[in-house]
C-alpha positions in Angstrom: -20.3 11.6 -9.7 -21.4 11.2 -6.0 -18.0 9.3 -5.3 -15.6 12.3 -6.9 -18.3 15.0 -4.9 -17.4 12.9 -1.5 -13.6 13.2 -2.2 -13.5 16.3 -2.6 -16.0 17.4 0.2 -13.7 15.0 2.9 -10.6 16.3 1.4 -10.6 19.6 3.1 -11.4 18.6 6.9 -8.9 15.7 6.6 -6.0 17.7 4.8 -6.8 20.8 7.8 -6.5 17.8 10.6 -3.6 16.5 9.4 -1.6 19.9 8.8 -2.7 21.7 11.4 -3.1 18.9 14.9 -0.6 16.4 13.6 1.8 18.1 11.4 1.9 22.1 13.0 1.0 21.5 16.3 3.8 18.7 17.1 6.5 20.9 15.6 5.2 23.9 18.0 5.0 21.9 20.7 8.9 20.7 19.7 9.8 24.0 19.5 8.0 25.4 22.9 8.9 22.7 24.5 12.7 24.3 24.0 11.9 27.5 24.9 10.1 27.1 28.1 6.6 25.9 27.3 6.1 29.4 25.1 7.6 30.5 21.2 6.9 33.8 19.5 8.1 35.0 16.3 9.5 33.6 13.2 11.6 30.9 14.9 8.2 29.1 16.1 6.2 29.1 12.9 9.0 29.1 9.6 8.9 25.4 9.2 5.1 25.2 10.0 5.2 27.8 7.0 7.8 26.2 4.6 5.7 22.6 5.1 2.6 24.7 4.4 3.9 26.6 0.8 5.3 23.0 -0.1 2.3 21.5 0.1 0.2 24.2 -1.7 2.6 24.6 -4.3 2.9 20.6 -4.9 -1.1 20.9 -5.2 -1.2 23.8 -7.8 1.4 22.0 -9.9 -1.0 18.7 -9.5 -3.1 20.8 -10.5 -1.9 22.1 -13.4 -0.2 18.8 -14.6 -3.7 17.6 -14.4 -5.5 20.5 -16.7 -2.5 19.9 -19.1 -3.2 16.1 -19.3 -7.3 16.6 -19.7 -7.1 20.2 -21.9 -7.7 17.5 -25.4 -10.9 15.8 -23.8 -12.7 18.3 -22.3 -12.1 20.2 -25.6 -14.5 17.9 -27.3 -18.3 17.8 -27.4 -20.5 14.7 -26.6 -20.0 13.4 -30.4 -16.0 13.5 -29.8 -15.1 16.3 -32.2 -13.1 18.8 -31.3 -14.0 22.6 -30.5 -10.8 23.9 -31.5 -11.2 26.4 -35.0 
């Protein structure tokens, strides 16, 4: 249990590194970069937000794939029979 807790727990600051220093910030800088060092508005940030949505939505359907696959186990008690009436 300690090694699924640990996942979990490292998940979040390595998935906020990754998206928002190595993924966000090198397509703003791309983008500034083009437009004199400063970007405002939607030009700057719609991909940042498009990567973003795809990633979230790719998680909730993991997600859901995942409570699909497990719905039959978790349905059981600890002698294996099932709590569906």
């Amino acid at each position: 249990m300690g090694t699924i807790f640990n996942a979990i727990t490292i998940a979040g600051p390595v998935g906020s590194y990754i998206f928002s220093v190595r993924v966000i910030g090198f397509i703003y800088d791309k983008e500034a970069s083009a437009a004199g060092n400063t970007c405002f508005g939607t030009r700057c940030f719609m991909l940042s937000f498009l990567i973003m949505a795809a990633a979230t939505l790719l998680g909730a359907l993991a997600a859901l794939a995942l409570f699909f696959r497990t719905r039959s186990f978790y349905s059981q008690d600890d002698n294996g029979i099932s709590n569906n009436r």
